[in-house]
C-alpha positions as CSV (number, residue, x, y, z in Angstrom):
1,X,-2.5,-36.5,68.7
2,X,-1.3,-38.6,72.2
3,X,-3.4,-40.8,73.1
4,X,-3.0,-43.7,76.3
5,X,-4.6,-46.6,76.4
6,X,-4.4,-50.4,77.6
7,X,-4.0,-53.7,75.5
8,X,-4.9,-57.0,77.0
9,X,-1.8,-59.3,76.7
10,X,-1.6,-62.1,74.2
11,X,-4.8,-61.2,72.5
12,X,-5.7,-59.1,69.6
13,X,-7.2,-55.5,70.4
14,X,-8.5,-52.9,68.5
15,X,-7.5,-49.5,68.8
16,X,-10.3,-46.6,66.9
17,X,-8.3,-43.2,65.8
18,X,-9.1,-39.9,63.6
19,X,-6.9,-39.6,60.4
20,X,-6.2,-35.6,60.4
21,X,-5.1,-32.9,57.5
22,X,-2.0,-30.4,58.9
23,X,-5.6,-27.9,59.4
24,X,-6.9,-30.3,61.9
25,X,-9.6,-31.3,59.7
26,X,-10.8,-35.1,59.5
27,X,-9.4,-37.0,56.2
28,X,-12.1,-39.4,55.0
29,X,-11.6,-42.4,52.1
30,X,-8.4,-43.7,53.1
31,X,-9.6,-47.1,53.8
32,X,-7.0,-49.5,54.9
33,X,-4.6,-47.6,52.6
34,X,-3.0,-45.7,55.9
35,X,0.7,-47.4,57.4
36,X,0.7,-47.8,60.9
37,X,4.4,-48.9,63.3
38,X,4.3,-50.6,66.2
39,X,7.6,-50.1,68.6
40,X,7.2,-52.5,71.8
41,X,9.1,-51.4,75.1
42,X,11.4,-49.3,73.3
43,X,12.1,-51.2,69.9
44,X,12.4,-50.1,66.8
45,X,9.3,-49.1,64.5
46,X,8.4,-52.2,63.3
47,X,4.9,-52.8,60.0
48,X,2.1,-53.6,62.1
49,X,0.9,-57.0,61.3
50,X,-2.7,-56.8,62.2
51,X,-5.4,-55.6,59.8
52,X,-6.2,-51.7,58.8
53,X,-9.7,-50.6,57.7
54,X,-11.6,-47.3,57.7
55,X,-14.7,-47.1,60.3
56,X,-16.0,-43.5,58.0
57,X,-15.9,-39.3,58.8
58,X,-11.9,-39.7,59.3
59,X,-11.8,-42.6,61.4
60,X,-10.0,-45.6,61.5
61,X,-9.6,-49.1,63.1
62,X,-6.8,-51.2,63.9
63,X,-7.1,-54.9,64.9
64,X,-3.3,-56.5,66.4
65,X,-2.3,-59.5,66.7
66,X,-1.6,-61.6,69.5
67,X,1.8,-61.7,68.9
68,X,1.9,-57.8,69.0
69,X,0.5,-58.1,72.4
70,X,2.8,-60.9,73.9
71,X,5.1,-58.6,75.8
72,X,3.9,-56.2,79.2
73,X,4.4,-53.1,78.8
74,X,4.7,-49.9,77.2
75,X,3.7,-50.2,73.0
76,X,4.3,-47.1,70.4
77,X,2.6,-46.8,68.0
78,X,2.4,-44.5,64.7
79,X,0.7,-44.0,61.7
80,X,0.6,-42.3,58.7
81,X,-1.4,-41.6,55.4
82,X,-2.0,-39.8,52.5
83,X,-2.2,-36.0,53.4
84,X,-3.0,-36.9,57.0
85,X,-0.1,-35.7,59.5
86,X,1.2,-38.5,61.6
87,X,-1.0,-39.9,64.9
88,X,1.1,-41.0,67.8
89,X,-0.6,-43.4,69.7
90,X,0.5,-44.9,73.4
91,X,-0.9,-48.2,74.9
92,X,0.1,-50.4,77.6
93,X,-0.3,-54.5,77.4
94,X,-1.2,-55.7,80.9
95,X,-2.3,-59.0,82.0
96,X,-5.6,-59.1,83.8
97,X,-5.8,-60.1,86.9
98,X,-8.8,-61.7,87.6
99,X,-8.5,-61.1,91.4
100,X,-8.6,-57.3,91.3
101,X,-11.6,-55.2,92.2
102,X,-12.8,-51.6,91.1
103,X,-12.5,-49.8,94.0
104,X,-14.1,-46.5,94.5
105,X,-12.2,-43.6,96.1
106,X,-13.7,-40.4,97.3
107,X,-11.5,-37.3,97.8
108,X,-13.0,-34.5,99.8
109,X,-12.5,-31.6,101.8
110,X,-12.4,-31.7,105.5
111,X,-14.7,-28.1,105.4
112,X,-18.0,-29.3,104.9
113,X,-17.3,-33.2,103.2
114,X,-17.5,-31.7,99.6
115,X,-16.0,-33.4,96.9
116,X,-13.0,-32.4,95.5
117,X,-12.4,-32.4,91.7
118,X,-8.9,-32.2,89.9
119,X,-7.1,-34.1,93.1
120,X,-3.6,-35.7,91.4
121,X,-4.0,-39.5,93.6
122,X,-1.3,-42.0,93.5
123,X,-1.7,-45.6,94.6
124,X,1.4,-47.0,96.0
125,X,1.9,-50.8,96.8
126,X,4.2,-49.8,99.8
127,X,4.1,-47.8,102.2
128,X,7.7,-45.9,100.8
129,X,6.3,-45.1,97.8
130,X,8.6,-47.2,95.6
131,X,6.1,-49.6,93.8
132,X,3.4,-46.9,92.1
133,X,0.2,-49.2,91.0
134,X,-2.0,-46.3,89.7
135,X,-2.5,-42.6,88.2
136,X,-5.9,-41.0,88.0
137,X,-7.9,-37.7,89.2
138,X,-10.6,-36.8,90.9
139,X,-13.5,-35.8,88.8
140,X,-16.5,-33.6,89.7
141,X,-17.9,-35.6,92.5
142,X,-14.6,-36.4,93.9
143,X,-13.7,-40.1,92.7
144,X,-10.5,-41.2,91.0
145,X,-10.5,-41.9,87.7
146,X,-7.7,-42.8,84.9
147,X,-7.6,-40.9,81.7
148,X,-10.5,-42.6,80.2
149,X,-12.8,-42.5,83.3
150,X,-11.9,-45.8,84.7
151,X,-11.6,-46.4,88.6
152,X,-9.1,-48.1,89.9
153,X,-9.0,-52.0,89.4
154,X,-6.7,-53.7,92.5
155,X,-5.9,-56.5,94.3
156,X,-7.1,-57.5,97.7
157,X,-4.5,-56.0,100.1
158,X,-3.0,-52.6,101.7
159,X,-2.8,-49.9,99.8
160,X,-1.2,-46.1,100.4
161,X,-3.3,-43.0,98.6
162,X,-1.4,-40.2,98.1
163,X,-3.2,-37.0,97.2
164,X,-2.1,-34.0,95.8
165,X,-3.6,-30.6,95.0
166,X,-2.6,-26.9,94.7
167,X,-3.8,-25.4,98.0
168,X,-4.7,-28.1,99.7
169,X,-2.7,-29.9,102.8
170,X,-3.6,-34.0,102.9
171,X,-2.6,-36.3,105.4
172,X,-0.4,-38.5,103.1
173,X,-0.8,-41.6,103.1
174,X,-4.3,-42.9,103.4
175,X,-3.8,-46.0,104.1
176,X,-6.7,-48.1,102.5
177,X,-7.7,-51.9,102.5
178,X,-9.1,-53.3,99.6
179,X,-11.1,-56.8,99.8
């Protein structure tokens, strides 16, 4: 199991995930028994310090620390358990900007002004496409959305949408201006 995911910096966070058997099936009763790493940016596997406890049905909570939040960027994170096979687990720490907005953005089609779903968008910072700010893509009505259904969240300022889709020509960038 992959999941993605996004940890506020220098605070704890609490990540929920299903303990599973090599069948796939859920593995109940393993309380706070289960070992879970924590590599930051690249580091070695390190014991999580937080604390471990079973929610029920197979899943499982983990609270961090602060301190295993104090550094941007991309965090690893394993565990294992008795019987269970081992759950890979990928989270960001960002700092929250309190000045960035969710902006909504619509993709459609130039036939009709239907929405377009499964539309790969790519917000770049600059117009070259150096500095990328966000992933997402379109869902059934259109908007951009991240992994877990999130819009975009930016700053105020000029942004360049790049959209991409099998069969489909876009006039790359849009530039857009979000206040």
């Amino acid at each position: 199991m992959l999941s993605a995911g996004v940890w506020r910096k220098n605070q704890p966070n609490t990540i929920l995930f299903v303990m599973v058997d090599a069948n796939g099936s859920e593995i109940p009763g393993l309380g706070s028994s289960f070992v879970l790493q924590i590599s930051k940016t690249g580091s070695a596997f390190a014991a999580g310090a937080g604390n471990n406890s079973e929610v029920g049905m197979g899943w499982y909570k983990y609270v961090s620390t602060a301190g295993e939040a104090d550094t941007s960027g991309p965090i690893a994170i394993l565990v294992t358990g008795a019987g269970a096979i081992q759950q890979n687990l990928e989270y960001v720490v960002e700092e929250r900007v309190e000045t960035a907005v969710e902006f909504t953005y619509t993709v459609t089609s130039t036939a009709g002004n239907v929405p377009l779903e499964g539309v790969k968008v790519t917000i770049y910072a600059d117009a070259l496409g150096a500095q990328i700010v966000w992933n997402g893509w379109t869902d059934a009505l259109g908007v951009a959305r991240d992994t877990y259904g999130n819009k975009p969240r930016l700053e105020p300022g000029t942004y360049y949408f790049w959209r991409f889709k099998t069969g489909y020509a876009f006039a790359n960038p849009d530039i857009e201006a979000v206040s």
